[in-house]
C-alpha positions, 0 to 999 in steps of 0.5 A: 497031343502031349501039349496041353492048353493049360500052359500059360505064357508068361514074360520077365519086364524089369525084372517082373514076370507079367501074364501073357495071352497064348493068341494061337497055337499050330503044329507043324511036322515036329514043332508047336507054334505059340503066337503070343500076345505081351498085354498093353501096359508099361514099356520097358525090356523083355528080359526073358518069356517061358511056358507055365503050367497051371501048377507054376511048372516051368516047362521052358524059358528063353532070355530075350533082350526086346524093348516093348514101347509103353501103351502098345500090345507086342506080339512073339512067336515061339517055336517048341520042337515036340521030338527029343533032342530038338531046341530052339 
């Protein structure tokens, strides 16, 4: 499998990148499947979540406009086509 475990998750929140927990990951035909968990802690918009490698690689990033409610754990899914040519 190219994918690799190490990739880390992480989410923009007011203009600040926060570390995120990879909950779960599967394959399916051509796409990997990310359940990711955004830790309890402030509220505020999720402004963008993208995929890092241990290295601070950007493999892919996505803007986004979701409002997380202080005090509460926020799951996303997120859906990365493992074929050429395929974007989510």
């Amino acid at each position: 499998m190219f994918w690799k475990e190490s990739f880390l998750s992480t989410s923009c929140i007011g203009g600040v990148w926060k570390t995120a927990t990879i909950k779960s990951s599967a394959v399916n035909g051509a796409e990997r499947i990310y359940t990711i968990e955004i830790p309890v802690g402030e509220g505020g918009t999720i402004t963008a979540v993208r995929l890092v490698d241990k290295y601070g690689n950007t493999a892919g990033e996505k803007s986004e406009n979701i409002l997380k409610s202080a005090g509460n754990s926020f799951l996303m899914k997120m859906t990365v086509y493992l074929q050429e040519g395929m974007v989510s």
